[in-house]
VEXZA-288414 format. One record per residue (C-alpha): residue in one letter; x, y, z. Coordinates in steps of 0.05 Angstrom, whole numbers, plus 5000, padded with zeros to 4 digits. Layout:
// VEXZA-288414
AXYZ;...
END
This chain:
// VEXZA-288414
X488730761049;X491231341090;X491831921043;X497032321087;X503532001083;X507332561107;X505233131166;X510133571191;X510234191231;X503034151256;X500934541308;X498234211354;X499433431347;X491932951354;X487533631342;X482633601279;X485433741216;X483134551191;X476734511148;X481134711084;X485234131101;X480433611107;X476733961041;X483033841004;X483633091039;X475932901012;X476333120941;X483232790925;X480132150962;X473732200910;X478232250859;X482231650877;X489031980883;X490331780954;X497631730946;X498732490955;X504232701010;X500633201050;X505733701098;X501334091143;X504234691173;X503035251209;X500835751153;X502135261096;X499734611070;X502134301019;X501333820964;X505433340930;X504232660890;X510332310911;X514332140844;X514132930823;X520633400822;X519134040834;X523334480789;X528134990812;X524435680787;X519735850737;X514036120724;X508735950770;X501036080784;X497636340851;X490236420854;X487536910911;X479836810943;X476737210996;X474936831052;X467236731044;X468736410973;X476135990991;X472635300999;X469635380936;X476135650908;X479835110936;X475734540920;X474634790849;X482734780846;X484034080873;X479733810822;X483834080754;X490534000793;X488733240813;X489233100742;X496033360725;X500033010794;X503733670804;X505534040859;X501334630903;X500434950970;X494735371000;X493335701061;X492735161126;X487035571150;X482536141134;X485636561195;X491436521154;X488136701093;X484737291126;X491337481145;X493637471073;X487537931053;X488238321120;X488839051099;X495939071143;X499638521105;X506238581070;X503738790995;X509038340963;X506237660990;X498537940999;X492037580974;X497236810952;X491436320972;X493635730925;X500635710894;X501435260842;X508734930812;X506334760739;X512334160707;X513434710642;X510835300608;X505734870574;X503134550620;X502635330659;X498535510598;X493734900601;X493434970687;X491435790677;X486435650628;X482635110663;X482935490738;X479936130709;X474635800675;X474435350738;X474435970785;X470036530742;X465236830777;X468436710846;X471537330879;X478937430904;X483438020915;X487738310853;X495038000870;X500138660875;X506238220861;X503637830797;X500537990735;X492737690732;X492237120676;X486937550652;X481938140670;X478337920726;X480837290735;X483136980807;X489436720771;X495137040771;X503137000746;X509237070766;X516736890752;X520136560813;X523136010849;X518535450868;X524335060912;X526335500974;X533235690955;X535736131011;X542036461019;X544936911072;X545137611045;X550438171055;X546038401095;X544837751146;X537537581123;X534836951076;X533337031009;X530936650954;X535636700891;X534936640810;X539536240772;X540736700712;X542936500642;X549936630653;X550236200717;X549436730767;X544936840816;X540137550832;X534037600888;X528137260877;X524638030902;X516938000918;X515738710896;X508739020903;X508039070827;X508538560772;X515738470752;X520637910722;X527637800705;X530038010641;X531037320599;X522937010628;X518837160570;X511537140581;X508736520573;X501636780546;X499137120484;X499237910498;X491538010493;X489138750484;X489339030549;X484339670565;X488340250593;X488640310670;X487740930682;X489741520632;X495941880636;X496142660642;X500343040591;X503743380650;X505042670691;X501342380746;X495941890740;X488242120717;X483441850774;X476841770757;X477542190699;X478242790750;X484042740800;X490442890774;X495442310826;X502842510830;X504042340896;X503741800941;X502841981010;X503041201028;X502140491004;X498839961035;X495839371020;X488639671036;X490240190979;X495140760967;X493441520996;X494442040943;X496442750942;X492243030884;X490543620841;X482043670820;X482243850758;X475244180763;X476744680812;X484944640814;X485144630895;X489644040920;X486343490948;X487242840989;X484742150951;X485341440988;X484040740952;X480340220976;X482739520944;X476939030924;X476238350968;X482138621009;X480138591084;X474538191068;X469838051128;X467437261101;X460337541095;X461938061034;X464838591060;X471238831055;X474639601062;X470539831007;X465139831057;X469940141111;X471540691059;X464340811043;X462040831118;X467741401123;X465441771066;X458341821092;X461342041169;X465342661127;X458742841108;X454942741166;X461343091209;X460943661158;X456444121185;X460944171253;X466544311210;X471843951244;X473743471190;X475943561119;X471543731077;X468743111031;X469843250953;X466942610916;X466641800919;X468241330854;X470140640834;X475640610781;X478039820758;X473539560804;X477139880878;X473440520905;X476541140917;X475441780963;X476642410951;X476842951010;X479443601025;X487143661043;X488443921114;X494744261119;X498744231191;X501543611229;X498743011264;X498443141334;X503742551334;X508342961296;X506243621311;X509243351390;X515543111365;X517043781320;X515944171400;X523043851410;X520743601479;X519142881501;X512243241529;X508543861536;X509044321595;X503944531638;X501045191617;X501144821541;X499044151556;X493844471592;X491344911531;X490744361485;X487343841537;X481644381539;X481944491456;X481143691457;X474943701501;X471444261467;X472243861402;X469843151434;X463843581471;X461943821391;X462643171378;X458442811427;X453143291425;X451343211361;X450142511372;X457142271346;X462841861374;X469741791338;X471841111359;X479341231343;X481941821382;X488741781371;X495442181360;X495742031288;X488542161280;X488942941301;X491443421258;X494444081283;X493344621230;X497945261218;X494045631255;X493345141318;X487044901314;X485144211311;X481843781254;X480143081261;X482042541207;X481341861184;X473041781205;X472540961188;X471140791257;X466641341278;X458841251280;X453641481316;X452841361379;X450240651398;X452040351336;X455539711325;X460639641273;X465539041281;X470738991340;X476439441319;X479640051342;X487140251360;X490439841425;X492740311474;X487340861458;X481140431448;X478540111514;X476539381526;X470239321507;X470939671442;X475039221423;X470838641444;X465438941402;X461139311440;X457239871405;X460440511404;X459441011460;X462941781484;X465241361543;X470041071500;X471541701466;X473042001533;X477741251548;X482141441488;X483042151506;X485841991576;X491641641529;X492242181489;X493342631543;X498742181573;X501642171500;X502242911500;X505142931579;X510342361559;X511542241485;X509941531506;X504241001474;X504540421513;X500439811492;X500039341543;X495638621527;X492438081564;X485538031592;X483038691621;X484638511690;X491838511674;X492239031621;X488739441675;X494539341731;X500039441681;X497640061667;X496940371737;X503940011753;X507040401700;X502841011705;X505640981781;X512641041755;X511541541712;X508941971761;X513541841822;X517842331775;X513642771727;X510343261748;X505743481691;X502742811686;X502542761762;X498343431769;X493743001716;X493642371739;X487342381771;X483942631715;X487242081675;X485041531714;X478041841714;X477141751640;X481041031627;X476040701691;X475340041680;X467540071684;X464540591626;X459440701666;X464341021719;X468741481667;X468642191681;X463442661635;X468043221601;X463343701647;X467743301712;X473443421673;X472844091654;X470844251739;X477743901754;X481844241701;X479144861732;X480944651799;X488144501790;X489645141749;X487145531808;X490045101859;X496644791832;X498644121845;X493543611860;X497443021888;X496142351866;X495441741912;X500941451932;X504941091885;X504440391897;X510340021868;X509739511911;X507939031851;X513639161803;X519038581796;X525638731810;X531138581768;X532837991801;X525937681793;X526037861711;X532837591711;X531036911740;X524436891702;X526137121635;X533036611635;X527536011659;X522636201609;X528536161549;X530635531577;X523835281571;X522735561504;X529035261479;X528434721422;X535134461403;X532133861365;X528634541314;X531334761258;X531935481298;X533335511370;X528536011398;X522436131358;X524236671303;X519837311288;X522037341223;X524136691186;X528437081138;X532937281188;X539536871209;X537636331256;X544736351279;X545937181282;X545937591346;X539938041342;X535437601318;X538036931325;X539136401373;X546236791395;X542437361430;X538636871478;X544936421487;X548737021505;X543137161557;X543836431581;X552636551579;X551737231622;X547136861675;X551936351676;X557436751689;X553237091737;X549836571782;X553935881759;X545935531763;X547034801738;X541634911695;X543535431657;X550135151649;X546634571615;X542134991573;X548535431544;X552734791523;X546634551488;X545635141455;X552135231442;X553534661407;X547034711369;X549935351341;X555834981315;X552734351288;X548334951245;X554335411225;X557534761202;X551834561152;X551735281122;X559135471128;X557636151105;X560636601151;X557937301141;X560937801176;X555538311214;X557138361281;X548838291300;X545538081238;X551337661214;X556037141244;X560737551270;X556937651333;X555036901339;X563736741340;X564437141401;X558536821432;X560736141417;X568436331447;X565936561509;X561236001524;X567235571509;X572035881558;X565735891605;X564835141596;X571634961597;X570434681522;X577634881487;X575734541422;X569135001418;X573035631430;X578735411385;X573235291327;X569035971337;X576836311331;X578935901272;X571036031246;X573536851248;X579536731201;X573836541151;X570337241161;X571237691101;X575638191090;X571638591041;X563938581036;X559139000999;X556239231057;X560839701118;X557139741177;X556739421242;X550839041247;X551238691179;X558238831141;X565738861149;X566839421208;X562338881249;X566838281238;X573338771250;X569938821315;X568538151334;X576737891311;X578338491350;X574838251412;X577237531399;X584837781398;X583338021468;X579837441497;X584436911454;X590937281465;X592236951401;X595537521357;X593737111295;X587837531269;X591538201270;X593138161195;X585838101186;X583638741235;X589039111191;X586038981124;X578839081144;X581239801181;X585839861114;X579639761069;X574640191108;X579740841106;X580540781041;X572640791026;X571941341080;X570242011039;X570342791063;X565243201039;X561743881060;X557343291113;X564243041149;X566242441146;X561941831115;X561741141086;X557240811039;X555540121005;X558339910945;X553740240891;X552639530865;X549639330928;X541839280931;X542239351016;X536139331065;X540139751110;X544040331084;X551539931104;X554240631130;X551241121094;X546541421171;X549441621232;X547541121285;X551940581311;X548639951273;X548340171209;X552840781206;X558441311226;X558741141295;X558940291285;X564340371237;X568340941283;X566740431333;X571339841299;X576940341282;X578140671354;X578839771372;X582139641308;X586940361340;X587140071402;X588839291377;X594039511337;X596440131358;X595440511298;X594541281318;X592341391248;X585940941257;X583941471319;X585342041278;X579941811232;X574941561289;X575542291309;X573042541242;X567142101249;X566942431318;X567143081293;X562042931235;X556742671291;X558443381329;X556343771266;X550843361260;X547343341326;X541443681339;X539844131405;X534443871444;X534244371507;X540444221547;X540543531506;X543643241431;X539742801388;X540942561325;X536242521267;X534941951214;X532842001141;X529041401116;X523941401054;X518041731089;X521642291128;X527642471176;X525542221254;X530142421316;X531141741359;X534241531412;X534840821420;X541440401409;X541540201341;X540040731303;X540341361349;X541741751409;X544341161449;X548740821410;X552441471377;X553441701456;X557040921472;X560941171412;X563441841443;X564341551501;X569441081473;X572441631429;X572942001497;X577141461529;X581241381476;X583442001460;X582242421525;X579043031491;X573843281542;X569143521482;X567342831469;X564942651540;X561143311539;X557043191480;X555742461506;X552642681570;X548143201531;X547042531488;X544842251562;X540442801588;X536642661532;X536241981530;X533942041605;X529042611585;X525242191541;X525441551581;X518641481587;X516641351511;X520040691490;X519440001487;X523639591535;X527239271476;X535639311459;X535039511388;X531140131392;X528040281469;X529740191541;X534739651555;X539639961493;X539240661528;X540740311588;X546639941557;X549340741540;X548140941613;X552240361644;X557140461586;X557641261617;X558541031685;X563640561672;X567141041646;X566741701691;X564141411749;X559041991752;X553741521803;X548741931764;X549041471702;X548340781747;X542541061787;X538441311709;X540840631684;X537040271748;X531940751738;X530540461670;X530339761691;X525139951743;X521140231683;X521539601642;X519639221708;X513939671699;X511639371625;X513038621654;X506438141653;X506037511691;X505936901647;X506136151660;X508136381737;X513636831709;X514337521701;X516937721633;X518738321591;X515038411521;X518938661461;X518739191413;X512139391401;X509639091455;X510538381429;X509937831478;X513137291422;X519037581413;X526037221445;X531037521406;X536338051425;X534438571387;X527938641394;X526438161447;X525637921508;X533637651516;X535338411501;X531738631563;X535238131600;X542938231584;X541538921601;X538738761668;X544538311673;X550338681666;X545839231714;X545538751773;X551838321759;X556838721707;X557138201658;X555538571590;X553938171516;X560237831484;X559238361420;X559439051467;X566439311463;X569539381542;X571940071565;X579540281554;X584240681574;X586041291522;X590441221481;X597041461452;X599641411374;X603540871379;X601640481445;X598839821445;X591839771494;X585439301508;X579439461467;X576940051474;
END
């Protein structure tokens, strides 16, 4: 008898079953219990005898294992859970389990190797029992998000649902939800700490628990009896980083944490060992004294800790950013290229190489000189550690594992130095070959038009040579640094350019490769980054790449991609009909989907599917706990004002006038200007109004009023968009001739420029506020908001969201509306550069996403960003959810959208 009776979501179909898979398979077969239906997924399989219900939510167990001990975990496991015919999952595979160990993954869901879904508490109580004795002696990571059965043990309890309950949040993402007592529902949150609803008791006797670590009468946490913790520098799953007092001599130190089993290698070692290596390289680096300075090593509940000396200053990251340039100019750029050498010369000729030259890894100190930090990858020289280092710094055979050498010291500083010219770190993939040509194509770009880099370009492409062998010594360098101050300019080759697609040829090829990618037959359209996110939504859903598909339709009429949208169209529809919940953000909501789904029905000539997407928007909500534009009410004002427009049906104006009703009256003057935020009650992801950028803040919501001003003639709706206005003038900061605008977010405040959040999408705003009102000072501060967008051109991704193609969108939306040729011939400018980041693939040349990603298809952060952007550059045809240009305004006149 066939023990699988159910397989779903494999892979690849007819390949061999993982070795976890087939261990789980051959013990329930020895046992006789052959009946089990077995769903093998892509990070998932799991386990179910075929008359069990699975209840809603309780408390359930998870059991973590490092990888060199998960078969014996595992088979250990099936054996007590045969006997009880219940329910459990583990990981398909142990790259996925490495993954859930890896030092990188999200704390809340780290180190979950089995899960198991006991019938009751007693049965939990019998089940935790027999898998620790089961499991003793085995090793596993400590899980963040549960509290361990025992001291020691691998298993592990939390309170949660077992059955995937997801809703759509006010803020357009999935999430699992409690029932509570009372019959209401609260988030099912996977916090990085142990934590459970009020009414779950625990279902085990408290034993006595030994104290953690001691308190300090003055607060903080007591660290190996000597390191007084009060602040977190950062979490990770790795380990936290501590600011710290010694208590023994009082100076302020610097203490990271190294987790136990997390990162584990499958032959024993995990980032203990990557810890201890770096405390051993502080000592060995100390007499050079150009690290900090190494205070002590200790273990404390089983995870090691470092303590070093705190270097105060800036990452050369930061320190770059804080210059309030995109780059460094000459006379600078040359200083600290020579500062960087001398230290690397120290370096190498002490028989040391660093390994991880980066950015981040550089610290600027008060006085300028330069301190290197984070040691874990360096060695000395000729060593081999284990293939690792950072992309875009480390070269190719570092990564491949080759022992460490200065050649590849001398690799990452040529990026460094490129960082420092530009502002930009650009991470291209594929083989070497390719990564190799993507780089010189966009290095060609780059210094067709900047002449800093340009004058060291040649010095550049001496360091990052393909061949080690062939890299330039620091002595070479040095003689050419010394040659170009004397002499000036030393002119590159020739840009080539030749090689870099046009937008034309991304156009064609990125629209063929969605088609190709589509899977109507899925439960998501386009393969999602995130499955929390709205399958349906703009940004990241299957309505950014069908409004990619609706603007090449529009643009070219291809058979093909006529096809393609009325499939996908009506694939949205079938889905919106099974989950009739009709949030309202205009890009993580459905808001944004409706004015997809009317425009591909006017496009196809389908009147029922753009009457359904219009009667869908007299469902949108009114009020919503969230006010912004990408997830809450200003974003579905938007999208019923755009449908009034393209409907002509005057039906939804009631609706614009509430929504613009409810958002003045939440709209609050302070000594900041004008601002919105979330209802207090609301637990958001995004802050729903309460930042600056166009997304989640001032501008979005400005945004809806100057169309809700427009739609229904309401001069007082302007008034207030110009308060907004005027709040974003008070808050913009000078960047040379240029505006920015900055961002606070839990680990700092960050100028940035892209569309969602920054530069971009506050200038589309003032452009609009511009044409709708006529005062001049708005279209100034916009094209100070575009100088510096084009400034810093060079430093983004090519994505909508947050890099190239959103500052793009701004540029078109400036020359649209002054006509200045100057904004068209930046905005073609930009799609050159992301023609520059585009890698062949399958025949076709497509654009990765945000950070580099070549997976990505979404909108947002996709590849179908990059290519409504090129196609409202080459064609005019812009995204269904981008307000059009309009004429200004007057109190009481009636006008398109603005």
């Amino acid at each position: 008898m066939t023990m699988i009776i159910a397989s779903t979501d494999q892979p690849t179909p007819g390949a061999a079953r993982p070795a976890l898979v087939a261990l789980t398979e051959r013990v329930l077969a020895e046992l006789g219990e052959q009946d089990r239906v077995v769903h093998l997924g892509e990070q998932w399989c799991t386990v179910t005898p075929p008359e069990t219900k699975v209840r809603r939510q309780g408390w359930k167990l998870h059991l973590s294992a490092t990888t060199a001990h998960a078969e014996r975990v595992l088979e250990r496991a099936v054996r007590v859970l045969a006997e009880f015919r219940i329910a459990f999952k583990f990981a398909a595979s142990r790259t996925v389990l490495r993954e859930l160990n890896g030092p990188r993954c999200t704390r809340g869901g780290a180190g979950k190797f089995i899960t198991v879904y006991p019938a009751d508490d007693a049965q939990l109580r019998v089940l935790a029992l027999r898998l620790h004795r089961a499991t003793a002696g085995l090793s596993g990571p400590r899980i963040l998000s549960d509290r361990p059965y025992r001291a020691g043990s691998l298993v592990h309890c939390r309170y949660g649902c077992f059955l995937a309950n997801p809703v759509l949040s006010p803020d357009g993402d999935y999430r699992d939800m409690l029932l509570t007592p009372d019959g209401g529902t609260v988030e099912d949150r996977r916090e990085p700490w142990f934590s459970a609803p009020a009414w779950a008791r625990w279902p085990f006797s408290e034993p006595r628990r030994a104290a953690r670590s001691a308190a300090a009468p003055s607060g903080g946490v007591l660290l190996g009896g000597r390191f007084l913790a009060a602040e977190a520098i950062r979490h990770a799953n790795k380990g936290g980083v501590y600011r710290a007092i010694d208590t023994e001599t009082g100076e302020t130190v610097v203490v990271k944490q190294a987790r136990a089993h997390v990162g584990d290698d499958g032959a024993g070692g995990d980032v203990r060992d990557i810890q201890r290596h770096e405390a051993a390289m502080l000592r060995r680096f100390a007499p050079l004294g150009l690290t900090p300075r190494f205070v002590a090593e200790f273990s404390q509940d089983g995870d090691d800790f470092l303590a070093q000396e705190l270097v105060e200053g800036q990452s050369l990251r930061r320190w770059l950013a804080s210059a309030g340039t995109p780059g460094l100019g000459w006379p600078k750029l040359l200083a600290v290229t020579r500062d960087l050498m001398a230290l690397l010369a120290r370096v190498h000729a002490d028989g040391l190489v660093l390994g991880d030259l980066t950015p981040g890894n550089v610290m600027v100190r008060p006085d300028g000189g330069l301190t290197l930090i984070d040691l874990e990858l360096a060695a000395e020289e000729g060593a081999t550690l284990s293939a690792s280092g950072t992309p875009g710094y480390a070269p190719y055979e570092q990564l491949s594992g080759s022992p460490r050498t200065a050649s590849a010291d001398r690799h990452a500083l040529g990026a460094v130095l490129v960082f420092l010219a530009t502002g930009a770190e650009i991470v291209h993939s594929g083989q070497m070959a390719q990564r190799m040509l993507q780089r010189r194509r966009w290095l060609d770009l780059v210094c067709a038009e900047h002449s800093v880099l340009g004058r060291l370009r040649p010095l550049v492409d001496g360091l990052q040579d393909a061949d080690p062998d062939r890299r330039w010594s620091l002595t070479r360098a040095g003689q050419f640094l010394d040659a170009v101050s004397v002499r000036g300019a030393v002119l590159p080759d020739a840009p080539h350019g030749d090689d870099v697609p046009d937008a034309d040829t991304l156009i064609t090829d990125g629209v063929e490769h969605l088609l190709a990618a589509a899977r109507p037959e899925a439960k998501v359209l386009w393969p999602v980054v995130d499955p929390r996110q709205d399958a349906c939504s703009a940004w990241p859903g299957a309505a950014g790449g069908l409004a990619a598909v609706l603007a090449a339709t529009e643009a070219t009429g291809d058979p093909r991609c006529h096809d393609a949208l009325r499939t996908g169209a009506r694939w949205l529809l079938g889905r919106m009909r099974e989950e009739a919940v009709p949030t309202p953000g205009l890009l993580h909501g459905r808001a944004g989907t409706l004015l997809v789904l009317h425009r591909a029905g006017q496009v196809l000539d389908d009147s029922d599917m753009a009457d359904e997407a219009l009667g869908w928007a007299h469902r949108l909500p009114v009020r919503w706990p969230n006010l912004d534009l990408a997830s809450g009410t200003a974003g579905a004002g938007l999208a019923m004002c755009g449908l009034t427009v393209a409907s002509g049906d005057p039906g939804l104006l009631g609706r614009i006038e509430a929504i613009a009703e409810h958002l003045a009256h939440e709209a609050r003057l302070d000594d900041r200007g004008l601002t919105w935020a979330p209802a207090s009650t609301y637990a958001a992801r995004s802050r729903g109004g309460a930042a600056h950028g166009l997304a989640h803040g001032t501008a979005g919501i400005a945004t809806f009023l100057l169309s809700a001003a427009a739609t229904l003639g309401r001069g007082d709706l302007l008034e207030l968009a110009g308060l907004a206005g005027r709040t974003l003038a008070g808050a913009a900061v000078q960047d040379g001739s240029g505006v920015r605008w900055v961002e606070h977010t839990g680990t700092g405040a960050y100028a940035v420029d892209g569309w969602a959040s920054g530069t971009a999408g506050i200038g589309s705003f003032l452009v609009r506020l511009w044409r709708a009102s006529g005062e001049g000072a708005w279209l100034e501060l916009a094209e100070r908001a575009a100088l510096s967008v084009w400034q810093r051109r060079w430093g983004q991704d090519p994505s909508a969201a947050h890099g190239t193609a959103g500052q793009g969108e701004f540029l078109l939306d400036l020359h649209a509306a002054t006509g200045e040729q100057r904004y068209r011939l930046w905005a073609e400018r930009l799609g050159r550069i992301i023609g520059g980041h585009a890698h062949r693939q399958g025949g076709r040349w497509l654009v990765p996403g945000a950070g580099w990603r070549r997976d990505d298809l979404s909108h947002g952060t996709g590849t179908a960003g990059s290519l409504g952007f090129l196609v409202r550059l080459r064609h005019g045809i812009g995204a269904p959810w981008s307000p059009p240009g309009g004429r200004p305004l007057t109190a009481g006149a009636r006008a398109s959208l603005v």
